[in-house]
Each structure stands twice: as structure tokens, then as C-alpha cells.
C-alpha positions in Angstrom: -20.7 17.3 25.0 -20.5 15.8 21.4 -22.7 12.2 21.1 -21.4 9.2 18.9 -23.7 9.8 16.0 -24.3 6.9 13.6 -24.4 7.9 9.7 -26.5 5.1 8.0 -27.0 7.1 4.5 -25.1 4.6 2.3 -27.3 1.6 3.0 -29.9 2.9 1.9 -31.6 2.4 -1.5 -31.4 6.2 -2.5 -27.4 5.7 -2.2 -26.8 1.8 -3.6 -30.1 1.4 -5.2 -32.8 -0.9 -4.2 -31.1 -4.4 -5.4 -28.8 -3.6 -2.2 -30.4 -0.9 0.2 -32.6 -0.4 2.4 -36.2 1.4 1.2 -38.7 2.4 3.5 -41.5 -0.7 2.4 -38.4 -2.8 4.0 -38.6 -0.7 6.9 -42.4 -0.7 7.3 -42.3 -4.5 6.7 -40.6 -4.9 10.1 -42.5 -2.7 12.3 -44.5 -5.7 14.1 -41.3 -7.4 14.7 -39.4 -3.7 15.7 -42.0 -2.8 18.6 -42.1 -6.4 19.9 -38.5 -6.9 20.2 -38.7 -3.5 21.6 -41.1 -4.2 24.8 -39.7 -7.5 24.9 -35.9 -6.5 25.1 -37.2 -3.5 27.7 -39.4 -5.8 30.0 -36.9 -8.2 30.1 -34.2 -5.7 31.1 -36.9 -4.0 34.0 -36.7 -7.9 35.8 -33.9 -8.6 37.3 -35.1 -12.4 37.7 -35.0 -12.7 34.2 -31.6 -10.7 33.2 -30.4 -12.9 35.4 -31.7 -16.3 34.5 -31.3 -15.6 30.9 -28.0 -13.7 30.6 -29.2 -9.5 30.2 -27.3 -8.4 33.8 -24.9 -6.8 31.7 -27.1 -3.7 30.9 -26.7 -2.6 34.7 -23.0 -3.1 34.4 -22.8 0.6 34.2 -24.9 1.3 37.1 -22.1 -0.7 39.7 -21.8 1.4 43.1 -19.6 3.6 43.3 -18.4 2.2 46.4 -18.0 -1.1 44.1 -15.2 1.2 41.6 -13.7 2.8 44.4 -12.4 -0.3 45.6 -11.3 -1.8 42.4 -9.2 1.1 42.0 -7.0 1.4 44.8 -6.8 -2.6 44.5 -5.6 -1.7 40.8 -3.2 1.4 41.9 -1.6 -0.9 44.5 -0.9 -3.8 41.9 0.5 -0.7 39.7 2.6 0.4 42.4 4.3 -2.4 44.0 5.0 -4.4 40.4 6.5 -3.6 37.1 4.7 -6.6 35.0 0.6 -7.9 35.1 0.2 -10.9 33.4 -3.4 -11.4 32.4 -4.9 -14.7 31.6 -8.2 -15.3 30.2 -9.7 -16.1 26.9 -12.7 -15.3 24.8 -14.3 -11.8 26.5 -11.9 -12.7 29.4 -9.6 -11.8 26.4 -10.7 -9.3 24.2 -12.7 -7.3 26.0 -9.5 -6.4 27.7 -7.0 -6.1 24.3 -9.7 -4.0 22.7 -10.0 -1.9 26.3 -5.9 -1.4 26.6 -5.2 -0.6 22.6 -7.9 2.2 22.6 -7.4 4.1 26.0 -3.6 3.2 26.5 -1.3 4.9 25.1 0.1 3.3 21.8 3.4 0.9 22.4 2.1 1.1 26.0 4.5 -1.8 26.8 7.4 -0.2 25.0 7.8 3.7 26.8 7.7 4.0 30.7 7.5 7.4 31.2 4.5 7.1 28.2 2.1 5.2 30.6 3.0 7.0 33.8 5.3 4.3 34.7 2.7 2.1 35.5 2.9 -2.0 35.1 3.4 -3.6 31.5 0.6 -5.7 30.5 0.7 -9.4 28.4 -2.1 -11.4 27.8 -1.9 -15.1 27.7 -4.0 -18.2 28.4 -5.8 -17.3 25.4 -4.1 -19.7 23.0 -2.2 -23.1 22.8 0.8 -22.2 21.2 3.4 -22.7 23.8 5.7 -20.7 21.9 4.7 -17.2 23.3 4.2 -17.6 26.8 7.5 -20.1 27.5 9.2 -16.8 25.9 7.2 -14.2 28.2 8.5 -16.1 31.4 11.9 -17.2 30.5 12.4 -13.1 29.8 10.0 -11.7 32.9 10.9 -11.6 36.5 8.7 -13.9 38.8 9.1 -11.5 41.7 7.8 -8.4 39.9 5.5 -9.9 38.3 1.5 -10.0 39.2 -0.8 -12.5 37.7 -4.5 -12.1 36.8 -6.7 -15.5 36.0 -10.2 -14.8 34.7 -12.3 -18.0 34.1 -16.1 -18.6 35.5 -15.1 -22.2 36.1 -11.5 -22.4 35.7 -12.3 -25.9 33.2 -11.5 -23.8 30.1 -8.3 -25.9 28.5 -6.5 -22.4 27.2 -6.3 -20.6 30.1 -6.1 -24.0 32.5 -2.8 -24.9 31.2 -1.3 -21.3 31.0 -2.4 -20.7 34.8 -0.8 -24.0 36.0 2.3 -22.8 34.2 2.2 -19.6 35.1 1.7 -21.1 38.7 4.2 -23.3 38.6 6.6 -20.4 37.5 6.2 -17.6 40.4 6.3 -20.4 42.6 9.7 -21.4 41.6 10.4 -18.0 41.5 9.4 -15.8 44.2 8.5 -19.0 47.4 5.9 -19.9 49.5 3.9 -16.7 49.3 3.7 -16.5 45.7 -0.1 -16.9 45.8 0.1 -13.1 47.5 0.6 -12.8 43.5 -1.9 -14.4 42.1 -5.4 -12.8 41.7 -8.2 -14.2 40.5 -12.2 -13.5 38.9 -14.3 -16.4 38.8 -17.8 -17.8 39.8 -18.6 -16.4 42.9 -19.8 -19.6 44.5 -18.7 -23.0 42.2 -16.0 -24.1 40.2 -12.7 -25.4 40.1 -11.2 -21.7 40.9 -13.6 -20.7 43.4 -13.1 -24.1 45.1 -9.3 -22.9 45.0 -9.6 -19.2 46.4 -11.5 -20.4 49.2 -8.5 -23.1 50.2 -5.9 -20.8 49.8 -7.6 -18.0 51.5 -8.0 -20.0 54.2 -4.4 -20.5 54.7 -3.3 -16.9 54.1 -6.1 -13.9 53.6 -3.6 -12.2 51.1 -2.9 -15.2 49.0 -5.6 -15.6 46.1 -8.1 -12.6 46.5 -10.4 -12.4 43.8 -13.4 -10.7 42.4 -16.9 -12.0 41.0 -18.4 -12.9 37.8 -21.4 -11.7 38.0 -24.1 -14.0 37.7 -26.2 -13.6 34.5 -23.2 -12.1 32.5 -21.8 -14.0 29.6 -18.1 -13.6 29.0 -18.5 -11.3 25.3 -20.7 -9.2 27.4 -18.4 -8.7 30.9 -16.0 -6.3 30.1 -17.5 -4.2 32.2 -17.5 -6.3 34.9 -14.6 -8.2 34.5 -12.7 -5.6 32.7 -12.6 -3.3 35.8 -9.5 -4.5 37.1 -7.6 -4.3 34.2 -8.9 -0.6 33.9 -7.6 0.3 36.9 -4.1 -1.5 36.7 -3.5 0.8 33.3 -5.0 3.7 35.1 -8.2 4.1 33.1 -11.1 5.8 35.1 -13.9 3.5 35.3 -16.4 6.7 35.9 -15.6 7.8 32.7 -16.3 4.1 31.4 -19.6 4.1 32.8 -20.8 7.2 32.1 -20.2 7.0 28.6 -22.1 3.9 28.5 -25.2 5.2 30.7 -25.7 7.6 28.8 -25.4 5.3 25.6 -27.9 3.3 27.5 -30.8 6.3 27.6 -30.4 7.0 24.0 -30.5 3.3 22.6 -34.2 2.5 25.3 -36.0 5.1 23.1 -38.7 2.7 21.6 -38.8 5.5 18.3 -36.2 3.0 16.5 -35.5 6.4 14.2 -34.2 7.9 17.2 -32.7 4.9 18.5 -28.5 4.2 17.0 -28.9 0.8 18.2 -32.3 0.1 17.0 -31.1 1.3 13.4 -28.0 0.0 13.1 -29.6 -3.9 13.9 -32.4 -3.1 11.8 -31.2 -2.1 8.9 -28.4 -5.0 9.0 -31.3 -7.6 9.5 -32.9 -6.4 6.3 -29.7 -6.4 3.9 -28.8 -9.9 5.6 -32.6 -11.3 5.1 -33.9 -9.4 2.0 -30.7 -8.4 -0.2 -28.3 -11.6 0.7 -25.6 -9.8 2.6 -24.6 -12.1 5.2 -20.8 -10.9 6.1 -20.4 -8.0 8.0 -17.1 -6.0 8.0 -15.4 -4.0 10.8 -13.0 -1.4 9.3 -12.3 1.3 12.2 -9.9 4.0 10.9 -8.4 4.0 14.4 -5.0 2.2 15.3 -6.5 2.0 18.5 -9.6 0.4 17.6 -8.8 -2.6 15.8 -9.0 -4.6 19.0 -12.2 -3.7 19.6 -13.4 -4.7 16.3 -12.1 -7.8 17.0 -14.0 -7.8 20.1 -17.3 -7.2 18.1 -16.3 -10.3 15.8 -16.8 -12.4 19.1 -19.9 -10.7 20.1 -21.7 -11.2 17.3 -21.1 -14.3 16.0 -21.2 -16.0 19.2 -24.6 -14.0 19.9 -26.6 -14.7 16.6 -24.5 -17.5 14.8 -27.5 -20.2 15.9 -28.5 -23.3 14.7 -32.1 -23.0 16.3 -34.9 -20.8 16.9 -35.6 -19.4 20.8 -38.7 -21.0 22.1 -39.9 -18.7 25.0 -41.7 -20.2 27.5 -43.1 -18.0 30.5 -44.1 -18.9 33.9 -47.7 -17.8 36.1 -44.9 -15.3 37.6 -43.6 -13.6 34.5 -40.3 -16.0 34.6 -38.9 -16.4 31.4 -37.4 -19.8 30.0 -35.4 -20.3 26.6 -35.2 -23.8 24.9 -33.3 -24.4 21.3 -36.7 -25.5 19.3 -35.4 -28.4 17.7 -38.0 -28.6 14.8 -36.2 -27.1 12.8 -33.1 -25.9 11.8 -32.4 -22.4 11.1 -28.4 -21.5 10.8 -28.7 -17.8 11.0 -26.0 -15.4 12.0 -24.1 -12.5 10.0 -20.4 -13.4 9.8 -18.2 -10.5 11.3 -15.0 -9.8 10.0 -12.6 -7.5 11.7 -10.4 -5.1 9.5 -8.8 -1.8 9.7 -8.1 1.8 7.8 -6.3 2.4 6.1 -4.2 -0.8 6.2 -6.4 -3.1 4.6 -7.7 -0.6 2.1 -4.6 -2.4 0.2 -5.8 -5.9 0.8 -10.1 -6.7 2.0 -10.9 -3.9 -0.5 -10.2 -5.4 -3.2 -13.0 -7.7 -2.6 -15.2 -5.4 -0.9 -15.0 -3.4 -4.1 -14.9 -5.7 -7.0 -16.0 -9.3 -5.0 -19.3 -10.7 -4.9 -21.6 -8.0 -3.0 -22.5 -10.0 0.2 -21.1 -7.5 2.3 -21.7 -4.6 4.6 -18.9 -2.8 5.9 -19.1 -0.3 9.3 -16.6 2.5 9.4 -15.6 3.8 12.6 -14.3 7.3 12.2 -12.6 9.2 14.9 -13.2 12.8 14.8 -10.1 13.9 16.8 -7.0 12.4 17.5 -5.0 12.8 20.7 -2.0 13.6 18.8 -1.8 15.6 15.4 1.7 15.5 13.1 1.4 17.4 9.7 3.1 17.1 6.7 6.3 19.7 6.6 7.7 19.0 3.5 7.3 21.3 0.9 6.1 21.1 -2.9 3.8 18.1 -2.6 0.1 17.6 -2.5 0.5 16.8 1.1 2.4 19.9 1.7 0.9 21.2 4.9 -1.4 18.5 5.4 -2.2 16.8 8.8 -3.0 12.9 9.1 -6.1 13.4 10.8 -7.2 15.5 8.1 -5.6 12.4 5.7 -7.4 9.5 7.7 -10.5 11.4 7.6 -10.6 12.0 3.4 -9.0 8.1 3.3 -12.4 7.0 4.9 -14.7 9.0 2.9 -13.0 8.0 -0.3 -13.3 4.9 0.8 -16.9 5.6 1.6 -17.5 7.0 -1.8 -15.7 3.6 -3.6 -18.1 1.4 -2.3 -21.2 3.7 -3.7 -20.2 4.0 -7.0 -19.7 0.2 -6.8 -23.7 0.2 -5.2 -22.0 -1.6 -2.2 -23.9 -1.1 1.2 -22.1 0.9 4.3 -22.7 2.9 7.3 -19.9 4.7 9.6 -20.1 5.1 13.4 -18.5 8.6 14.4 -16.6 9.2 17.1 -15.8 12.8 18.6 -12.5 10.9 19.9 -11.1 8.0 21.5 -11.3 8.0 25.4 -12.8 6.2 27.9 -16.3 7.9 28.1 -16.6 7.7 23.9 -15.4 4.3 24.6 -17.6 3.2 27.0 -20.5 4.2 25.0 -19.5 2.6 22.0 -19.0 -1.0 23.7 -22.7 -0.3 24.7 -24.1 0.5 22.0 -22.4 -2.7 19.7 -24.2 -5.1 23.4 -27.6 -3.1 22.8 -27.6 -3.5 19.1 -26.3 -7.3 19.3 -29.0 -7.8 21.7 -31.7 -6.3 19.1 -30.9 -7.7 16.5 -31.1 -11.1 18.3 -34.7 -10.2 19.4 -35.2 -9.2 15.2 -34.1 -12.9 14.5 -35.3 -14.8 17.2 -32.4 -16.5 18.6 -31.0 -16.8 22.0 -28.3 -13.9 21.9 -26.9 -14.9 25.2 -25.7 -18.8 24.8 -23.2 -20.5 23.0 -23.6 -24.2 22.5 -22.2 -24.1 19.4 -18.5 -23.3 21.2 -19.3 -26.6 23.3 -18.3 -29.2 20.6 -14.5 -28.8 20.3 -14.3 -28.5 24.3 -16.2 -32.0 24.4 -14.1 -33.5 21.9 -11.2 -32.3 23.7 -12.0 -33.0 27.6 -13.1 -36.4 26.3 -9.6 -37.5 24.6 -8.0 -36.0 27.7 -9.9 -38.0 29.6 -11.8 -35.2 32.1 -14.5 -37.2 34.3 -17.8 -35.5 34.4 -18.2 -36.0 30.4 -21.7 -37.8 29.9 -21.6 -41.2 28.3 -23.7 -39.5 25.3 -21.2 -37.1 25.2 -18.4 -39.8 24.9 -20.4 -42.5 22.7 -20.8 -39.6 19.9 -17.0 -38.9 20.3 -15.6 -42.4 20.0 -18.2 -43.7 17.5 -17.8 -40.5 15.1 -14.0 -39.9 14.4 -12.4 -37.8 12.0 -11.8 -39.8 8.9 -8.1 -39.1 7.5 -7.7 -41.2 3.7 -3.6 -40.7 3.3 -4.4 -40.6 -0.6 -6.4 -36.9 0.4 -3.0 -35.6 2.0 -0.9 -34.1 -0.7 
């Protein structure tokens, strides 16, 4: 079987020059730092106290029982069977994870074509918004009574998804009666939270009502799809084996300690040194795959919620090997490349422009697919794309591309893809977690918390009045407003 090969040639000073690539002193620089993070990253991930405590429990994702797969499926052909809509809601990885999952292994305009996905449900996604515009339109036009309903929240406190599920709840209660909650399925905290606290009460009244599956413990949302993902899978009629294996055997190839043999290892490397040593802090996503432009915007949320950090990690170990992680508050760092999620060709028209001609602060990873499930050529006669297929055109759009940003000594690097399906797909979410990961260890941050994402939720459960908020929470809030001058407002 063909691998996902990575093709890092154009970041590299013999191809941009050494103002903006990579040369091997840079390289040779980081070798301490490479073979720490290395038996750092690996020790950590051989203790499953500390992938728990600190958040790594999503590199045995793959390695679920199959016993643990064989019951989410049937769970997800019987929701397939008995109705014709699933209405997910979820936001963040709850989110993304599964857009990026249903755009590249569904077939495209799944929605739209019955027969096209094996008449199996139609899918929305809400809860991952505020605007009440597009989910009061999804249920004034869906049927309550064929319609099944999916709420993914660890604590079920997140404001997004909170007020679409109480809708939503409201809404096939209305509609379907007193067993609506046979409807209603939901993945959360296995043991606390507002959701959890739910499940259990409804479930004691009626087994059926409410079931739910676990967040795993020591899995952050940006790194759960597949955990919480499964489901989702398996309503669409993915196969999860497929899923996993792609990504265990991604797995194998990015623990090689040889970083020159190691994708992941590479490709966090080599952007650490153009974002450190050659100031190219924003990092562009450009897959030339319909199909994959949810999953770049997927990555966006993985990395900059992983290494966008004010402060250093402090490490602090225990007599038992325990790891702890502090912010260290001496000083502040503000690191973090800044992802930015675009697609072939379509924006060739638009983000090249700057990527070409701009200021060079950029790196930009292709993803190229090397076959298509579909192929349509050209038929027309007497034009130079007589005869000519698309995948043949997408394929010479991205090495042009490719060749643009060279001349124009602009660093790149292109991900390859034999094609789009679940095992390729699989692998490639696991190798974008392993790399994230890396590259956290290269930068010393905590690649597995977000307090950053905390201050708008403060701000909000405080003006809504939540109880729970900490006075010093509250005092920072209502001594700090926004200041709004009417003579700024034009």
C-alpha cells in the first residue's frame, strides 16, 4: 500500500535561498532540543498516568477495542435506519472534527442526493454558533419525528451549544411527545457535569431516553475526533477500522526517534525554524481537495489553540515519575504560528496574491491528492485542454502554484496523498496531532490547554449571571469594561 509521503524540498535554502529556508546549520542547531522533545513526547506517551493527567490519551485513540467499534456501529446503522435527519450539536473539535470528517469521506452534496449516500440520514451541524438565523430555519423546515439529535459537550456549560440543545430540546418535545428523549443522544463527561448529571436522570426514568457515550478522560476536544467522532462515522457509514488503521500505522512511522525519517518530526521542525530564525509566523493550509478544506479548517483550531501561548510550560515531576504543568508566569512569551485555512484552486485567485507579492511571513502546506474517486476529462475539441482530465489539471494547478512561490523565494512543502478515504484520512489527522504535539515540545508550551479561550466565556457567564464565577473573576469583569467614545463610531 502507497504511504502519505511529505515533500519538504521548497523550504529549504537550496530552493528559496538562505534569507527564507531552511540549511542544515539550522537543522544541527536544534538537535538538543529534537532528541529531548523526542524521549520526552515518547515517555510521556508509554505512561498512561501522565497522557492522562496532562491531555496525550489521544495517541491510543486508534488502538480502541474492537469490541468498543463494533458497538458504535450498529448503534450508528440503527440511527441510520430508523431516521432520515441527525442533527449534531457541538462546537470547537465537537465541531470540526466532524465537518472536516463528513466533507472528505462523504460523498460530495451528501445532503443533497439520496441514493448518493446509500440513503442513509442527512446530517446538519449546529450549536456551533450564535446566529439564530440558521438553526430556527433547520427546524421550522425538518420533521421533529424523523429527526435524531446528537449533543457533544464535556460539561454541557459551553453557551453555543447550551442554547442550541435547549432549543433543539424544546423542539422534538413539541414535536414528537413524551418520549422524545428516545431521540436525543448524548457524549459527555463520563462522570460530572451538567449533561452527565442529565443522562443519569433521564435514564433513570426510561433506559432508552438519553444514552450516551464518554469523553474520554485526558482528551482535549481539537484532539477527540477519534473518540468522539466515532458516532458520527458510523451514522454516514464510514468504517472506523479503516480510520484506525490508517492512523496506527501513521503512528509507527511518526515514533521513529531518526527525525529524517520521521514526517511529523520534519514537518514541526522545519516550521519551528522558519517561524524562529527567518520571521515566518503565519502558516497557510491550501489542500487542492474539495473535500479537504474542512479539515484544514480543523488544523486552524489545532494549532492555534495548541501553541498560541502566552507562557512557557514549567514541568514539575513527582518521586513517581508524575508529571505536572504550570504556566511560568515570569515571563511572557506569546508564541504560536497563526494558521490560516485556504483551498486550490479557489483561492489561487484571491490569498495568492499576497502569498506571492505580500510581505514573506508565510509558509504555505499543499495537500495534494494523488487520485480522485471520480475522473471527467475535457471532450471538447481544438483547445489546450482538449483531452485533458481535471485530476491531471488540479495536479499541474498545484505545482505551478508550487513553482510561483519559488521563483518568488517564498517557503512551502506539500503533503501527498495517494487518495481521499478513510484509512489515508485517518493517517493524515494523525500525523497533523503528532506534529502539533512536537512542535509544542520544540517550543515549550503546553500543547494540550487553552486558557486563552477562557476569557470571552468569563466575560460572558458573568453578564449572564452563571453562579460558580469567582469573585476575582467578576471584580476583573465589572472593574474593566469596554470603553465605547461615540466620537470613535463613524
Amino acid at each position: 500500500m502507497k504511504e502519505i509521503r511529505f515533500d519538504f524540498n521548497n523550504m529549504l535554502d537550496i530552493n528559496v535561498g538562505n534569507a527564507h529556508g531552511v540549511g542544515k546549520d539550522d537543522i544541527l542547531e536544534m538537535a538538543k532540543d529534537i532528541s529531548s522533545g523526542h524521549d520526552h513526547l515518547r515517555g510521556l506517551a508509554q505512561d498512561s498516568r501522565n497522557r492522562v493527567n496532562l491531555g496525550l490519551e489521544w495517541m491510543v485513540l486508534p488502538y480502541q477495542k474492537s469490541k468498543v467499534v463494533l458497538t458504535i456501529k450498529k448503534l450508528g446503522d440503527e440511527i441510520a435506519r430508523k431516521y432520515y435527519n441527525v442533527i449534531f450539536l457541538g462546537i470547537g473539535g465537537s465541531y470540526l472534527g466532524l465537518k472536516a470528517a463528513q466533507d472528505a469521506l462523504a460523498v460530495p452534496y451528501y445532503n443533497e442526493f439520496a441514493k448518493s449516500r446509500n440513503n442513509r440520514p442527512r446530517v446538519y451541524f449546529e450549536g456551533n454558533n450564535l446566529d439564530p438565523d440558521t438553526i430556527s430555519v433547520l427546524l421550522k423546515n425538518l420533521n421533529p419525528k424523523k429527526t435524531f439529535v446528537v449533543v457533544i459537550s464535556k460539561s454541557g456549560e459551553t453557551t453555543e451549544t447550551k442554547a442550541a440543545f435547549i432549543s433543539v430540546e424544546g423542539w422534538l418535545k413539541k414535536g414528537v411527545g413524551k418520549n422524545y428523549g428516545r431521540q436525543i443522544f448524548v457524549i459527555t463527561d463520563p462522570d460530572a457535569g451538567s449533561l452527565r448529571k442529565r443522562v443519569t436522570q433521564e435514564n433513570a426514568r426510561d433506559s432508552l431516553s438519553f444514552r450516551s457515550l464518554p469523553l474520554l478522560k485526558g482528551v482535549g476536544g481539537r484532539y477527540s475526533e477519534f473518540n468522539m467522532g466515532l458516532l458520527h462515522l458510523a451514522i454516514i457509514g464510514v468504517d472506523i477500522n479503516e480510520v484506525f488503521k490508517g492512523a496506527k500505522d501513521m503512528d509507527k512511522k511518526c515514533s521513529i526517534s531518526d527525525y529524517a525519517k520521521n514526517p511529523a518530526y520534519m514537518y514541526a521542525l522545519l516550521h519551528t525554524i522558519l517561524y524562529k530564525k527567518k520571521s515566518k509566523p503565519l502558516a497557510i493550509m491550501m489542500p487542492f481537495a474539495e473535500g479537504l478544506k474542512s479539515t484544514a479548517d480543523w488544523y486552524v483550531q489545532l494549532l492555534a489553540e495548541s501553541l498560541g501561548k502566552k507562557f512557557r510550560r514549567k514541568i514539575n515531576v513527582s518521586y513517581n515519575g508524575v508529571e505536572e504543568w504550570a504556566r511560568d508566569k515570569g515571563t511572557a512569551v506569546n508564541v504560536g504560528r497563526t494558521p490560516i485555512p485556504c483551498r486550490g484552486t479557489g483561492d489561487l485567485h484571491s490569498v495568492q496574491q499576497n502569498n506571492i507579492e505580500g510581505q514573506n511571513d508565510k509558509v504555505v502546506t499543499f495537500i495534494r491528492v494523488d487520485k480522485f474517486k471520480n475522473e471527467m476529462k475535457i471532450t471538447v475539441k481544438g483547445d489546450i485542454l482538449s483531452g485533458k482530465g481535471f485530476t491531471e489539471l488540479i495536479k499541474l494547478a498545484q505545482e505551478a502554484t508550487e513553482w510561483a512561490l519559488v521563483r518568488e523565494s517564498r517557503p512551502n512543502c506539500t503533503i501527498i496523498l495517494p487518495e481521499v478515504s478513510a484509512y489515508y484520512w485517518g493517517a493524515l489527522l494523525f500525523f497533523f496531532q503528532m506534529a502539533t504535539a512536537f512542535e509544542g515540545e520544540l517550543l515549550n508550551v503546553n500543547a494540550y490547554d487553552q486558557p486563552g479561550v477562557e476569557g470571552y466565556k468569563n466575560y460572558m457567564y458573568t453578564k449572564l449571571g452563571k453562579p460558580g464565577i469567582s469573585r476575582e473573576i467578576a471584580e476583573e469583569i465589572n472593574n474593566n469594561p469596554l470603553k465605547k467614545d461615540q466620537n470613535y463610531i463613524i
